[in-house]
N, C-alpha and C positions, 0 to 999 in steps of 0.2 A: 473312530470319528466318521459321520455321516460326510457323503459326498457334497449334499448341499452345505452344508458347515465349512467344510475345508474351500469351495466356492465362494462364498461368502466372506474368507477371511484374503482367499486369492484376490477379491476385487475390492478387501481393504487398505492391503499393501500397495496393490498397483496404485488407487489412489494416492498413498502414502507419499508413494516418490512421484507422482504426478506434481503434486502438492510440494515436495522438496525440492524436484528440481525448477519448477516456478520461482520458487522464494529466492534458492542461490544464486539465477539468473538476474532476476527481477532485483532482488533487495542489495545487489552491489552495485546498480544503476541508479537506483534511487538514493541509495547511501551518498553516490559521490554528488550527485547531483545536488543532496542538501547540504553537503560542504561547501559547497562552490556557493548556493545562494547565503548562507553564513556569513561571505565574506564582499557580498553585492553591498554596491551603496543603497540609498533610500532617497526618497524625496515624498514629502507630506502632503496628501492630499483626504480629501472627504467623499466620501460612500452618498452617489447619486438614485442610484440603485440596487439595488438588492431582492433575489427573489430564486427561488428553485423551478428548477425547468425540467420536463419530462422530454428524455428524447428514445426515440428507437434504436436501437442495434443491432446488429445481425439476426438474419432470422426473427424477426421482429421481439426482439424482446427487449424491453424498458429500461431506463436507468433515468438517472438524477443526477443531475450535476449543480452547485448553483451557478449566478448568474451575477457577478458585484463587480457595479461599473461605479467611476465615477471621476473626478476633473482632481487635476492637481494643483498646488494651491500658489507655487510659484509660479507658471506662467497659465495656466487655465488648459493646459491640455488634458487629453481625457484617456481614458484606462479601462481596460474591462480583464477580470479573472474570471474562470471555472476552473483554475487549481491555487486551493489557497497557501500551501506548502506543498514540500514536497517531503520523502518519507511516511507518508501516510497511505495504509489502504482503504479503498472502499470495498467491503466485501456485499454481496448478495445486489441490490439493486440499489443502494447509498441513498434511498429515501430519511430513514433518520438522519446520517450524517449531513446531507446536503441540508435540511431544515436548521440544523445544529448550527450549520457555518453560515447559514442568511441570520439565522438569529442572533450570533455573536456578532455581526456587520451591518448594523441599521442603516436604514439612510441617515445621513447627517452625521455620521459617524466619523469622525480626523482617525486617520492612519498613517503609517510608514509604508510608502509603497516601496521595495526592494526589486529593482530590475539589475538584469545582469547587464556590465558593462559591454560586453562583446553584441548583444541582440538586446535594446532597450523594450521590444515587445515581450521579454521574457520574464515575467515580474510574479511574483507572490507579495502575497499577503503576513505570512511570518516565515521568516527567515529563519529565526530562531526556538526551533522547540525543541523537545524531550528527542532522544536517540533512542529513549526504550523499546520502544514499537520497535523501529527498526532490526536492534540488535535481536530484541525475542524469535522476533519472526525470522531472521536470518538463523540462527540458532535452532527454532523447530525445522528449519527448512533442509539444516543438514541434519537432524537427528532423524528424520523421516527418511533419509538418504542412507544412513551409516547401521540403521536399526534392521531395516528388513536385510542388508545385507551378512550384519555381525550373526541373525537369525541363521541366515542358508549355509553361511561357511561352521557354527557351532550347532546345526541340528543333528539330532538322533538319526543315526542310520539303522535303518531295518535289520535288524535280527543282529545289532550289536549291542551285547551287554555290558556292561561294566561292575569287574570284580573290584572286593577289595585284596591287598596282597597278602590276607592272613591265610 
């Protein structure tokens, strides 16, 4: 095997558990997190606003978030999100998603807005969705963890062969 090749595969692994130990850190904070909103009341209000916003980040580099405000309908107080649940990644710069979630939220839109009882500024948009993202990603996140290691402890050592015992 070429040196550039086995380089190559060196800085696939490293990614690998880059990427693993993100998800295992990251996806049991969000996990709980969308438990707890699960069990948030709601109060109904309608989408004043809505629209995706380009902002900078570090190093100047872009993202998208949206941008959905709007008034609640029992006393007229007002609201604004940029996380519509939780559980959810945006991966790359969340321009489709961010479009995706102004689109699902029009103005004029009636909703269940979901705030936590502890911090009422702490609100989403659906409280209740799918756990499969979650769990997958949790899942790829230790198998990128558990793979390059299963590799180094069951790889081929130099100059050992393996008979059979006929």
């Amino acid at each position: 095997m070429s040196v550039f090749f086995e380089k190559i595969i060196g800085v696939a692994i490293l990614a690998g558990i880059v990427f693993g130990l993100f998800t295992t850190v990251v996806a049991p904070f969000e996990m709980f997190k969308k438990a707890q909103a699960e069990k948030w009341p709601s109060r109904p209000g309608v989408i004043t606003k809505s629209y995706a916003s380009q902002k900078r980040g570090a190093r100047s580099a872009s993202y998208w978030r949206p941008e959905i405000c709007g008034t609640y309908k029992d006393d007229g107080g007002k609201f604004c999100v940029t996380r519509v649940r939780y559980g959810g990644f945006i991966f790359g710069d969340g321009k489709g998603d961010t479009f995706e979630m102004v689109a699902r939220y029009p103005v004029g839109r009636e909703v269940a807005v979901f705030h936590s009882p502890d911090d009422p500024r702490e609100i989403v948009l659906e409280a209740h969705s799918s756990w499969t993202e979650m769990i997958t990603l949790f899942g790829l996140g230790l198998v990128f963890l558990i793979l390059p290691v299963a590799l180094w402890l069951f790889r081929a050592k130099p100059g050992s062969q393996r008979h059979s015992g006929m």
